[in-house]
N, C-alpha and C positions, 0 to 999 in steps of 0.2 A: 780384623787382625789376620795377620799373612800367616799360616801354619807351613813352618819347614824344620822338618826334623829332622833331626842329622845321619847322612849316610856314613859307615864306613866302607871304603873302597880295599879290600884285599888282595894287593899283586902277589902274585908269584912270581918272583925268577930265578933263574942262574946261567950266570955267563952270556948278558947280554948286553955288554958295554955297549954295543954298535947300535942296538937297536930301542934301550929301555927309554932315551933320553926324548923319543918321539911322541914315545905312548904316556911318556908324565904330561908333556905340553899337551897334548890332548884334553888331558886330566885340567889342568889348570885354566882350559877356555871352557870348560862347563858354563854355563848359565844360572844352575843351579850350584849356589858355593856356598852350603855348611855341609861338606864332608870333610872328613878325613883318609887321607889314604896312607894303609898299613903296610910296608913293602918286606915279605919276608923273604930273604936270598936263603938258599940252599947251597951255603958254600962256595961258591962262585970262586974262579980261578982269574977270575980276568979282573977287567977294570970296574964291573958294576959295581961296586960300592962307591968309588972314587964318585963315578958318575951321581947315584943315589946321593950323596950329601952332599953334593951341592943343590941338589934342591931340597932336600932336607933344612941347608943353610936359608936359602931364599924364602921357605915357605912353609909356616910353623903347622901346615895342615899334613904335612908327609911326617912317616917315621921310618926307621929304618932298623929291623930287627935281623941278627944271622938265627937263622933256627938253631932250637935246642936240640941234644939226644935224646928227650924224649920221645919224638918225632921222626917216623922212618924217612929217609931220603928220598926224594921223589913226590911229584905235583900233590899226591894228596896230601903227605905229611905236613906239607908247606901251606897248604888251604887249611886243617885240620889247627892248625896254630896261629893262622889267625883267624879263623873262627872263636877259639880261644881269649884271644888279645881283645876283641872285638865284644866279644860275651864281658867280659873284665869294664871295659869300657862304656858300657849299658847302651851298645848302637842299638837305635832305633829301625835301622835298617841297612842288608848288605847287598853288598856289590860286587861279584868276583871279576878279574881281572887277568887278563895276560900280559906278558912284559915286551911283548911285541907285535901285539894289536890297537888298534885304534878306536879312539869314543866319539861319536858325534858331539856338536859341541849341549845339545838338546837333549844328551842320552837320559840324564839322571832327571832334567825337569819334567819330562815329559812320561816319564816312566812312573815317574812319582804322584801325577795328577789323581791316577785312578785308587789307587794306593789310599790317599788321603782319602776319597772320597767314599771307599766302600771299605771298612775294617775287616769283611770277613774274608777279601781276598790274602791269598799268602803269598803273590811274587806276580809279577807282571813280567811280560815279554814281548820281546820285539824281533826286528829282521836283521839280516848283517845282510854286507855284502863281503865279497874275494875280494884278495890283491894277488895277483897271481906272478910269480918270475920265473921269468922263462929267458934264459941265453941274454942276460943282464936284460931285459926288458920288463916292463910291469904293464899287466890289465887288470883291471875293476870288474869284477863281474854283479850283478847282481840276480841271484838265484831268486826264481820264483819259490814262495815257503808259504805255505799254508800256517797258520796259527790258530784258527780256530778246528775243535775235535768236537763229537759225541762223547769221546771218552780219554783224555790226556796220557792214562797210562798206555793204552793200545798203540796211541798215536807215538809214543816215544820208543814205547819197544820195536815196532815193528820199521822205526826211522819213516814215518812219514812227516814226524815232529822232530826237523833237526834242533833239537835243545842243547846247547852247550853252557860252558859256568858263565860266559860271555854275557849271553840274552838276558835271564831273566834278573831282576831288583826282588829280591826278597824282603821279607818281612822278616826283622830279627827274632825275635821268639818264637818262629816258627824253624825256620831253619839251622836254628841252635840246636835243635833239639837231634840234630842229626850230624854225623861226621862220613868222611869218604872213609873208604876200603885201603888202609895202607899197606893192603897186601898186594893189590894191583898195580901195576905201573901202565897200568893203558884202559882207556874207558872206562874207567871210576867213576867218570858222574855221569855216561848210561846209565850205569848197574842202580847209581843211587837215583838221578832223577825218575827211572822209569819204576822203581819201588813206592817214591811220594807222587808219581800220578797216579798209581792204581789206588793207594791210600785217599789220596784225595785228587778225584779225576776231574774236575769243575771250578775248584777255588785258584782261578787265576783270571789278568787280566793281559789280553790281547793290544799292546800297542801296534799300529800297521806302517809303522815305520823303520827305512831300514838305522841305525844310530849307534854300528859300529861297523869297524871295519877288521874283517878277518886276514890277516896276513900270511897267505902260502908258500911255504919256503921249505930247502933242505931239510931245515929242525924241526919242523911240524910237526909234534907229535899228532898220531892218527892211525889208527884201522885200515882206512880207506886205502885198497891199490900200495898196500904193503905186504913184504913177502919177508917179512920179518916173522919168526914160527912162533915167538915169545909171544905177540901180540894175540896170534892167533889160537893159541893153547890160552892165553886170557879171556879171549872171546868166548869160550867152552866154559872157561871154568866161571864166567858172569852169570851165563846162561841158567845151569844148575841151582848159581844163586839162587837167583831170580824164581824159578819155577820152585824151589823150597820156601823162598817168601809168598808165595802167591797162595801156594800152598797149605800151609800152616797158616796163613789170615784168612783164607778163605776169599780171597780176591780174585780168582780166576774168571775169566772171559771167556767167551766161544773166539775171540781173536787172538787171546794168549795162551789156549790151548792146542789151537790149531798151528800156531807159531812155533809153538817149544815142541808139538810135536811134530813137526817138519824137518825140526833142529834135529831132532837126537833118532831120529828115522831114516831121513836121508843125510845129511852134513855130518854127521856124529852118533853112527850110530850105537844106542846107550839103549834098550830093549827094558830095561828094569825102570828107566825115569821114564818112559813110556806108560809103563803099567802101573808108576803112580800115577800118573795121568788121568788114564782109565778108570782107577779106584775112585781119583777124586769124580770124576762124570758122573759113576753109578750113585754113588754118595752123597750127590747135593742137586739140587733142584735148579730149575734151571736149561737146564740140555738135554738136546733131546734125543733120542734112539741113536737117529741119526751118528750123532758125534761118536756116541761109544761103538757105534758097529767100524766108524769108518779108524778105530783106535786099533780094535782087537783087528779087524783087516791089514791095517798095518803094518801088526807085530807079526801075525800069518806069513805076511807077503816076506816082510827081512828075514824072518826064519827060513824060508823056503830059498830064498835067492843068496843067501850066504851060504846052504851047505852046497846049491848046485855049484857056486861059483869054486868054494871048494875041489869038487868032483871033478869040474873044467880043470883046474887047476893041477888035479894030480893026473891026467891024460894025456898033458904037453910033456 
């Protein structure tokens, strides 16, 4: 007996009439076909819905929801409801999705092999590759990416694990159990994937194929080589998160201590989340001299080189 159990596929879009109608066909040459895919628009101004129902019409495995207000505007509000929809639905397992990226035709069977066979894993993952436009031209790139870690959380916080909602096939009752940040509008699912690696830094499965395609364009939302200040006041205020979750679970690392204090010492300098830092080192087992000397040195060194810069400062 063939065990396939049914995916749901949760798109997000808005305002992608030009580009959604590429990323459903995609969708529809899976190999693996008992999903369903969940399409929630965020209001869209253009033609996506016209677009969306007609294959809605063609293909009784699409739906097509406008979000509600209970749901803030922006990618996660639009994830967070169909996560929702999905839960409501009793998926066996999800799939997040972009409305202008592309699936290998092998994404979901392939991703789902390991899945079947070992229940205690919670999501499997794989490789993308780029599309990259440049002055109306397009290249494919494909980036070398590591996937395998000692430790999943390290790997994602420190970005040597580029994780996106893209890669990984979850396990639905696992990943229900969790929703994005609808307070962020940029890297929401850093802030969350790199929370459920440190929680659970080993329960996943590694496929070494690339089986989707990233599409780089104007609208890309991203971090990367943006000078956007919105973003980057995000990026600070994840950080914090983060270092309060690690915190408080007692999940810290000699690599997420070292990280977040690199963050708030040099990039952001915050001398108080420093010193929880520190408190946390002296306080839990683990780390060793080392780490706390090279914390309180630290905080030494920014103390001293903020008031001289000061003092520079009042002599010009």
């Amino acid at each position: 007996m063939i065990i396939s159990p049914k995916i749901i596929i949760l798109l997000s879009t808005y305002n992608r009439s030009e580009l959604i109608w590429e990323t459903l066909n995609s969708i529809l040459e899976q190999t693996y076909t008992n999903w369903e895919c969940v399409i929630v628009d965020d209001h869209s101004v253009d033609e996506t819905k016209d677009v969306v129902e007609r294959y809605v019409k063609k293909d009784h495995r699409f739906s097509y929801y406008l979000k509600t207000n209970l749901y803030k505007k922006g990618l996660s509000g639009s994830r967070n409801y169909g996560l929702d929809i999905a839960r409501d639905r009793n998926a066996s397992f999800i799939q997040f999705f972009d409305d202008d990226d592309l699936m290998h035709p092998k994404k979901l069977e392939l991703q789902m092999l390991p899945l079947i066979e070992n229940f205690q894993l919670n999501f499997s993952v794989c490789k993308f590759e780029k599309i990259v436009f440049k002055n109306g031209d397009s290249t494919i790139i494909k980036p070398e990416q590591q996937l395998v870690f000692p430790h999943l959380g390290d790997a994602i916080l420190t970005g040597k694990m580029k994780m996106n909602s893209l890669g990984p096939l979850w396990r639905s009752e696992f990943i229900n159990k969790y929703r994005f940040d609808e307070n962020f509008d940029y890297a929401e699912e850093w802030e969350l994937y790199t929370r459920i690696g440190y929680a659970f830094p080993e329960n996943y499965a590694p496929v070494d194929e690339y089986l989707f395609q990233y599409r780089k364009h104007s609208q890309t939302l991203t971090l990367q080589e943006d000078k956007n200040y919105l973003k980057r006041k995000t990026s600070a205020v994840i950080r914090i998160k983060i270092l309060d979750f690690l915190t408080d679970n007692g999940l810290h690392t000699k690599t997420s201590i070292l990280f977040l204090a690199n963050t708030f010492l040099v990039y952001s300098y915050t001398p108080h989340l420093v010193q929880k830092l520190l408190i946390y080192v002296q306080q839990n087992e683990g780390f060793s001299r080392k780490m706390s000397l090279f914390l309180k040195i630290g905080l030494a060194l920014g103390k001293f080189y903020r008031k001289l810069i000061s003092k520079l400062g009042k002599c010009i």
